[in-house]
C-alpha positions as CSV (number, residue, x, y, z in Angstrom):
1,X,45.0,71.0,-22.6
2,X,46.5,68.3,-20.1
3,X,50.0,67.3,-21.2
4,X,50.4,63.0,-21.5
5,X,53.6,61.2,-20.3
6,X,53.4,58.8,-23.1
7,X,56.7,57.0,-21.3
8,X,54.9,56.7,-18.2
9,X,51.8,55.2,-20.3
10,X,53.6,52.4,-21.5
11,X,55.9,52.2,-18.2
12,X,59.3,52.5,-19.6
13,X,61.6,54.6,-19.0
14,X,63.1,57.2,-21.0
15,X,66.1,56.0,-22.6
16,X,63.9,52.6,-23.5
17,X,64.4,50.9,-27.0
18,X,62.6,50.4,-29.7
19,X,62.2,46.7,-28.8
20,X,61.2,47.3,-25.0
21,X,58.3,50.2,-26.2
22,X,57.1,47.1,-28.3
23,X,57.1,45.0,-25.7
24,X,55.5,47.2,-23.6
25,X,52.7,48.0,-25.9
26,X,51.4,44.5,-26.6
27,X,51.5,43.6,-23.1
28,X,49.2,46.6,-22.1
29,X,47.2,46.0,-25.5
30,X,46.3,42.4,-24.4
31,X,45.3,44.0,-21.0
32,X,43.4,46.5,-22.3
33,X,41.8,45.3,-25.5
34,X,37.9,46.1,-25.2
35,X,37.1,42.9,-26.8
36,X,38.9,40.4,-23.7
37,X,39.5,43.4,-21.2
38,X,37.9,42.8,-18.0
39,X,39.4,46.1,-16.6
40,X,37.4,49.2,-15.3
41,X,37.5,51.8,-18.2
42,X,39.4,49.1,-20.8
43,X,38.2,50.9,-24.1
44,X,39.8,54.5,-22.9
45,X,43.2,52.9,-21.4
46,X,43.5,50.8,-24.6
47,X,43.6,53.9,-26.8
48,X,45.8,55.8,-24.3
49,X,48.3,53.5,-24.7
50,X,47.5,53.1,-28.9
51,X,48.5,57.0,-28.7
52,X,51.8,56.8,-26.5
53,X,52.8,53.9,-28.9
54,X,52.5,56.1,-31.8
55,X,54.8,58.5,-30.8
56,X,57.0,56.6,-29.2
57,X,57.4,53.7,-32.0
58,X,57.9,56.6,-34.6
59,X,61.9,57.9,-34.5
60,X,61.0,61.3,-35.6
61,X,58.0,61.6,-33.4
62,X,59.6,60.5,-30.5
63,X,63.1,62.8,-30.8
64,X,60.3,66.2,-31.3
65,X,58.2,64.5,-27.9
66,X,61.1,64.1,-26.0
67,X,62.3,67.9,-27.0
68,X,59.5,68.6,-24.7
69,X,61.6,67.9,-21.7
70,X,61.5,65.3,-18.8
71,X,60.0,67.9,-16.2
72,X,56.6,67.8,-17.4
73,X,54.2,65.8,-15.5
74,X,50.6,64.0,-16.9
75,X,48.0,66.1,-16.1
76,X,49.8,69.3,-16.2
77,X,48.4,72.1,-17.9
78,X,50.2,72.4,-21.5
79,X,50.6,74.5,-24.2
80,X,52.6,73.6,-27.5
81,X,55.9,76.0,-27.7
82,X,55.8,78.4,-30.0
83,X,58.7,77.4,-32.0
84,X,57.8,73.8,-32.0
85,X,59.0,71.8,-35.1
86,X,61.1,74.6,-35.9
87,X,64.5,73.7,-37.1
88,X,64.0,69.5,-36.9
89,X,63.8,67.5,-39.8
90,X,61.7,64.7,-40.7
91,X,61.0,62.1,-43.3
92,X,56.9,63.4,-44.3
93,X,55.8,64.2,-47.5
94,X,54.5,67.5,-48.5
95,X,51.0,68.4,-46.9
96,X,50.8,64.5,-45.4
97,X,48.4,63.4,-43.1
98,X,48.3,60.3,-40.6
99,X,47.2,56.8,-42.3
100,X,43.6,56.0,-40.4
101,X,42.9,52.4,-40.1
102,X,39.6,51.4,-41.7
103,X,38.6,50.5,-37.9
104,X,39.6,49.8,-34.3
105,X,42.1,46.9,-33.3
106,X,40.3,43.7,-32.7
107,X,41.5,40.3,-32.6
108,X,41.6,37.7,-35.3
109,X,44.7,37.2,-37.5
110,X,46.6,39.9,-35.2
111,X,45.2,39.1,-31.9
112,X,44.5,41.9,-29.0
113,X,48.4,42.9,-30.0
114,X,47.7,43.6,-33.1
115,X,49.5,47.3,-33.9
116,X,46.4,49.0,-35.4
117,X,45.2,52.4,-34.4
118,X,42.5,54.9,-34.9
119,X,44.1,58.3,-34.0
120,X,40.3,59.7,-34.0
121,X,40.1,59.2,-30.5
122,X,43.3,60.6,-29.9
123,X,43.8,63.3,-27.5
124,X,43.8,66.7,-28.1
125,X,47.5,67.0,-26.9
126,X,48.5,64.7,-30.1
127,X,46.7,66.7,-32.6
128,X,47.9,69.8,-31.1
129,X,51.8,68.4,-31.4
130,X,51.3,65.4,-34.2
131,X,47.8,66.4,-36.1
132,X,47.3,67.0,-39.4
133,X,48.3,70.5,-38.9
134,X,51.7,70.0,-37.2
135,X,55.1,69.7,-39.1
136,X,54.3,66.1,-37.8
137,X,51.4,65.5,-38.5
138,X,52.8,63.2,-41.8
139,X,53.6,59.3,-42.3
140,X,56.9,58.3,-41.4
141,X,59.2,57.6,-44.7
142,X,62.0,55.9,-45.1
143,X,65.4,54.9,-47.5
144,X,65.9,57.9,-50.0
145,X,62.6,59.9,-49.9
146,X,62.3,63.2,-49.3
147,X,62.9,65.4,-45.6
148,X,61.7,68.1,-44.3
149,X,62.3,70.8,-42.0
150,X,60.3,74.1,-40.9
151,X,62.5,77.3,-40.4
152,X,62.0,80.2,-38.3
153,X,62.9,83.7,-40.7
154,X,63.0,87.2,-39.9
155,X,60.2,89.5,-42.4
156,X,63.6,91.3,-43.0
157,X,64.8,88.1,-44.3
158,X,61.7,87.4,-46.4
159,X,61.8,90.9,-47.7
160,X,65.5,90.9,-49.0
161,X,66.4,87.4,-49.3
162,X,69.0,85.6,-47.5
163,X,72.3,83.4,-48.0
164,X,73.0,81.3,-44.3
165,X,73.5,78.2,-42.8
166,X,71.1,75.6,-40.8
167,X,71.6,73.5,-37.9
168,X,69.1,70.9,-38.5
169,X,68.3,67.9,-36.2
170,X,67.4,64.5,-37.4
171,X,66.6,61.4,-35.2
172,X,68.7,58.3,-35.9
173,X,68.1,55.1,-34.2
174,X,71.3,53.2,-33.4
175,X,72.2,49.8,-33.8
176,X,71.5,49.1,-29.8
177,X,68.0,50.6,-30.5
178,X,68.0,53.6,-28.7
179,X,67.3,57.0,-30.1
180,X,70.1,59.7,-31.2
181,X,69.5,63.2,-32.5
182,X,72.0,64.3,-34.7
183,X,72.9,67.8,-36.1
184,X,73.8,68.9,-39.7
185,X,74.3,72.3,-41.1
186,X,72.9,73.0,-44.5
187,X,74.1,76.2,-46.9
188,X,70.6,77.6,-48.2
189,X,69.8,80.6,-50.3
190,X,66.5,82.2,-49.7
191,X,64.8,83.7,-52.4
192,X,63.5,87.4,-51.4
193,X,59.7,87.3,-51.3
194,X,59.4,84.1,-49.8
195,X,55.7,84.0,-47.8
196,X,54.7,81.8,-44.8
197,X,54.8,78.3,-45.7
198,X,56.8,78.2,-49.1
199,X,58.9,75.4,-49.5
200,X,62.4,75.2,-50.9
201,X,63.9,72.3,-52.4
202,X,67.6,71.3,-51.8
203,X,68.1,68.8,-54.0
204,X,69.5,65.9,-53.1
205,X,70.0,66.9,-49.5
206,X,67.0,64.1,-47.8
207,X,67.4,60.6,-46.5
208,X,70.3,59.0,-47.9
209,X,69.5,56.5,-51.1
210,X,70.0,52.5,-50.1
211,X,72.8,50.5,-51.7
212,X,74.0,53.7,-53.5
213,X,70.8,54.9,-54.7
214,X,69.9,58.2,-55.2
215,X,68.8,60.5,-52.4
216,X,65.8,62.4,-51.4
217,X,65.5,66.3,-51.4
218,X,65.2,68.2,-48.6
219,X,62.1,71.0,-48.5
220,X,62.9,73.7,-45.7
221,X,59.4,75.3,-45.0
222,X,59.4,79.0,-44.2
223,X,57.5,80.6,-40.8
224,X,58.3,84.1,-40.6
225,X,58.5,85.4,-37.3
226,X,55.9,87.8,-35.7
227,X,57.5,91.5,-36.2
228,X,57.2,94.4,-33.7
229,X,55.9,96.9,-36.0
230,X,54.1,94.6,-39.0
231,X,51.4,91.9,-39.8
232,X,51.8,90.0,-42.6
233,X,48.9,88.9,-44.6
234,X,50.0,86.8,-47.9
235,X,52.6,89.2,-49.8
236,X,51.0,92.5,-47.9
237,X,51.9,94.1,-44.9
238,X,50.2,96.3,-42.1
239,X,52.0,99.1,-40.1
240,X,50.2,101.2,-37.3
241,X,51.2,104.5,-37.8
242,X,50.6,107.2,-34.7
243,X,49.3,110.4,-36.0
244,X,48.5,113.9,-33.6
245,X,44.9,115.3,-33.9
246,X,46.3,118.0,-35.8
247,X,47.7,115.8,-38.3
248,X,44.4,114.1,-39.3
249,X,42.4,117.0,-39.1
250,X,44.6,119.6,-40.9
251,X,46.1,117.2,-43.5
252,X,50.4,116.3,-43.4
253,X,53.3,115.0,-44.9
254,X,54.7,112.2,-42.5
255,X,57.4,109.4,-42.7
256,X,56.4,106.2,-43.2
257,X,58.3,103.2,-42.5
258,X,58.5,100.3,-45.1
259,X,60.2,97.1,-45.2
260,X,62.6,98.7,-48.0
261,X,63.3,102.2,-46.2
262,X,60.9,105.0,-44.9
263,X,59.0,107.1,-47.4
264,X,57.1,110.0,-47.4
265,X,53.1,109.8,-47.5
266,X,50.5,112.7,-47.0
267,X,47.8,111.9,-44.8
268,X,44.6,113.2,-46.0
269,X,43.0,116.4,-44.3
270,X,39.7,115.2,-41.9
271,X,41.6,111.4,-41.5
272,X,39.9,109.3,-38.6
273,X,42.0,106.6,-36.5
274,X,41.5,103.5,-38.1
275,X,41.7,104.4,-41.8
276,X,44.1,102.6,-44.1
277,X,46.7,104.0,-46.5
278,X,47.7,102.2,-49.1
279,X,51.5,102.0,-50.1
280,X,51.6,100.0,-53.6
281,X,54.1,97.6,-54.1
282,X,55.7,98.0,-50.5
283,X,55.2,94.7,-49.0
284,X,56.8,91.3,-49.9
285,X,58.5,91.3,-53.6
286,X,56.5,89.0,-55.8
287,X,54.8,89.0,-58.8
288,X,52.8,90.9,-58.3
289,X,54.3,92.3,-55.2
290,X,52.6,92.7,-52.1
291,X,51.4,96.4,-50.8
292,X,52.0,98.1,-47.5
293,X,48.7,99.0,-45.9
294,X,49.2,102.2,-43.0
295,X,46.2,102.3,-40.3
296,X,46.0,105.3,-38.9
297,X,45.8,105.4,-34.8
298,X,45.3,109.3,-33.6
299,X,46.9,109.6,-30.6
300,X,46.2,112.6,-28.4
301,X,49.2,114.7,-26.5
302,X,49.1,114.5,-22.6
303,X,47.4,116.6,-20.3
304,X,50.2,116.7,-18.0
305,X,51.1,120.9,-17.7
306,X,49.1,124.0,-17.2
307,X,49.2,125.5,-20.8
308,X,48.2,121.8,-22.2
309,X,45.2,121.2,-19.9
310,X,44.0,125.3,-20.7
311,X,44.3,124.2,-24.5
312,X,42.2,120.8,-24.1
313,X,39.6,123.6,-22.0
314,X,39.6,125.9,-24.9
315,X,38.8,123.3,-27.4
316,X,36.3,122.0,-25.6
317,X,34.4,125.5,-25.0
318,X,35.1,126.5,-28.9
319,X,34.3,123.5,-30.3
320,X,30.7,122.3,-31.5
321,X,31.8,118.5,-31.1
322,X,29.9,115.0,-29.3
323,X,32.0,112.3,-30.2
324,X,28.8,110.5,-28.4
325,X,26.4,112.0,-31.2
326,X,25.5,108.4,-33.0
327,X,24.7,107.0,-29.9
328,X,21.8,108.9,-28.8
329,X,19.4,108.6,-32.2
């Protein structure tokens, strides 16, 4: 995927306002509109610059673009950061999706200018970072509604629940028109058990209410980070557990790590790597909670001494075993 220098699009610079991105936008709309355009390749500049205007028109959008950095270059290959929208709040409502206009801008009552879009033909770098999908990927609100905010968590945090404080960032334009990111901290509780995507409501804590009305809430939505030693599915967890050969063949009692503290599990005599254990109840708290599933991974001693390669000889002379056997018919 090809990474887009919306600023360059339009041909502003970086610290442009809101009022110069307009400007710049209907100019290059009149010059591009497929309807009047006599320019080579008029229908694919015209929604090139649709998308740049997009993101840059939109506050929110353009503060989480701009994140991005300054040292990325149109054409360059580019891959969304794993951590994007993480932390940075915006004014979408829960689950939105972009507004599609019925159709393409054409002229009539608006003219070439007029600011309608199809983000259909959007590139696949928008979708990727302002889809559907993204923590973006909503209509811009405004005066009192609701905010929200994704937040990175620990499965350590899920597990147990957690009391701590948020730096959030939230995109402000100022009275000049240019764009300013500001930092708050928030005190939030979060409930143990909480699973990937759960929201939770501060009320209260959204865009401020007009003329002394009442403010929105804030939802923080929860991404739990990838953990070295589990994968989360829902309220469930998996561990690989490392067994000897002697273990799954002969049958043993073996620590098992869990999210609440290690336990003690007996692995079944004649085991094969791959098998799953179940732990009940040993994954996320809940109703009902979440179990701990243990796949078994046999994982054979080194050859690296005398006595340990004369071992691996005898049980290959004493043993009646083709590992091969379901291969030949």
């Amino acid at each position: 995927m090809e990474f887009r220098d919306y600023y360059q699009i339009l041909g502003v610079q970086r610290t442009a306002t809101a009022d110069a991105i307009k400007t710049a936008y209907r100019r290059l709309a009149r010059k591009y509109h497929p309807d009047v355009s006599k320019e080579a390749n008029a229908e694919a500049h015209f929604k090139e610059v649709q998308e740049a205007y997009e993101v840059l028109k939109d506050p929110q959008k353009r503060a989480a673009y701009d994140q991005l950095g300054s040292e990325w270059k149109s054409g360059q290959q580019f891959r969304p950061p794993p951590d994007w929208g993480s932390g940075f709040e915006f004014g979408a409502a829960p689950g939105g999706r972009h507004r599609r206009a019925s159709g393409r801008a054409r002229g009539g009552s608006g003219g070439p200018e007029a600011e309608a879009f199809e983000q259909e033909g959007f590139s696949d770098f928008f979708s990727s970072l302002f889809g559907g999908g993204s923590p973006f990927g909503g209509p811009a609100q405004h005066g009192g509604r609701d905010h929200h905010a994704r937040i990175d968590l620990a499965l350590e945090q899920a597990f147990r629940g957690a009391a701590t404080t948020l730096e959030l960032k939230r995109p402000e334009v100022k009275p000049d028109g240019t764009l300013e990111v500001r930092t708050h901290t928030v005190r939030v509780t979060i409930p143990a058990g909480v699973t990937e995507g759960q929201l939770i409501r501060l009320a209260g804590q959204g865009e401020p209410g007009g003329e002394g009305g009442k403010a929105g809430d804030l939802y923080l939505e929860a991404h739990i980070l990838p953990h070295r030693l589990y994968q989360l599915d829902g309220r469930d967890v998996t561990l690989t557990l490392p067994v000897a050969p002697w273990e799954a063949a002969l049958g043993a009692g073996v620590t098992v790590p869990t999210l609440g503290g290690p336990v003690e599990m007996q692995i079944p005599a004649g085991a094969q790597s791959g098998q799953k254990l179940r732990l009940r109840g040993r994954g996320l708290p809940g109703q009902p909670a979440g179990d701990e599933y243990v796949q078994l991974k046999i994982v054979l001693p080194p050859a690296t001494t005398a006595d340990a390669k004369a071992l691996y000889a005898e049980m290959r002379s004493k043993l009646d075993f083709n590992p091969r056997a379901d291969l030949t018919g």
